[in-house]
N, C-alpha and C positions, 0 to 999 in steps of 0.2 A: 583527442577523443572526439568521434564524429558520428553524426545520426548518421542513418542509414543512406542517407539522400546527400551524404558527404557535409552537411553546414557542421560548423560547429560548437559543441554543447558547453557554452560558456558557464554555465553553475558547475559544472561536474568537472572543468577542467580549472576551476578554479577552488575548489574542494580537494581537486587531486593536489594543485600543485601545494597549497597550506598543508596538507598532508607530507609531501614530499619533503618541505622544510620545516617542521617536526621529527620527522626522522631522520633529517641530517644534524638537527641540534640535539636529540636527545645522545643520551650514555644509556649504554646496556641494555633491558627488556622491560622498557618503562611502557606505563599501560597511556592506549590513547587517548587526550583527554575527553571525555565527556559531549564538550561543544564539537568536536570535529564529528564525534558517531552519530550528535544528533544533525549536524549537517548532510553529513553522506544519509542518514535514515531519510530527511525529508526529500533528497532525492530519487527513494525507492518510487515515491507512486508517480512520477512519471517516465524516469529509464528503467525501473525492475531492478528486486533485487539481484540478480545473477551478473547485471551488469554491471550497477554499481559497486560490489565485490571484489568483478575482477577488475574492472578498471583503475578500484581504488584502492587495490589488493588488503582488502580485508574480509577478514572473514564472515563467510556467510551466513552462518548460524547464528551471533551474534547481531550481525546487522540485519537479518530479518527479524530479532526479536526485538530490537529497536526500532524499526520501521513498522510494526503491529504496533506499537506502542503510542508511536507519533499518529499512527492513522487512526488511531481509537476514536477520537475526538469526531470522527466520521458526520453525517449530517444533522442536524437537531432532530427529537422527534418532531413530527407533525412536517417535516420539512421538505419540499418536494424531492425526488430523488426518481431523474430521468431515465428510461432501460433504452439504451440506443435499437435502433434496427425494430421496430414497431411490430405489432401485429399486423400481417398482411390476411387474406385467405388461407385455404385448405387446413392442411394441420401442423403450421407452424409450432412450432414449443420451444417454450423456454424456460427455464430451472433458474430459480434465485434461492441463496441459501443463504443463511443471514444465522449469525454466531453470536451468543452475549459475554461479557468480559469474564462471567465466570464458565464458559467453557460448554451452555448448553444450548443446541445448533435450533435451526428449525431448515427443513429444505422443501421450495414448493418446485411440484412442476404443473405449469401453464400451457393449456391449450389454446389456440387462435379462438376470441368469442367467449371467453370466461373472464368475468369479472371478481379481483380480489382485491382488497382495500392491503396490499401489500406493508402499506404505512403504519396502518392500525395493527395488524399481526407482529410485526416487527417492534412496537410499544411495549402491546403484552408480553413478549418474548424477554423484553429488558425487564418488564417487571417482574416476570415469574422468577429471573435468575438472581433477584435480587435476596 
């Protein structure tokens, strides 16, 4: 299993292969244990779900819903949280949409030169879903 740039992805290829030797010791349509989906899940946020699925042929409906699960934990409130590629000039924008556990979204879109406490909105938002 290799990134893009050909090196290769020593967690995922060592996730696969504890995988692969699991299925060579079980019998019949034994479900996978627990510790293996939540290893492949903490793999999502850095190769994606679509990849770690197929590389680890499991499925992906599943392991996305275990990789929302592992990422929940997401950053503390108050806690800074960087948006890459900054505001430059003209009319930059950029959409941040921020979801609380129980399912209720909030979506902003930003113009270059507008100031929002994105921190604080995103507080409220866990608290209102609470």
């Amino acid at each position: 299993m290799k990134h893009r740039n050909g090196q290769r992805c020593g967690e995922l290829e060592r996730v696969g292969s504890d995988l692969r030797q699991w299925r060579g010791r079980k019998r019949g349509r034994g479900r996978i244990p627990e510790g293996l989906w939540e290893q492949a899940a903490s793999l999502c946020a850095e190769h994606g779900v679509s990849r770690v699925s197929r590389e680890l042929r499991l499925d992906y409906h599943g392991l996305k819903r275990r990789a929302k699960i592992a990422h929940a934990s997401g950053p503390e409130p108050g806690e800074f949280v960087e948006i890459p590629g900054g505001f430059g000039g003209g009319s930059t924008e950029c959409r941040v949409e921020l979801e609380a556990p129980g399912g209720v979204r909030l979506c902003l879109e930003l113009w270059s030169g507008e100031a929002v406490d994105v921190g604080a909105l995103g507080a409220r938002l866990w608290e209102a879903a609470k």
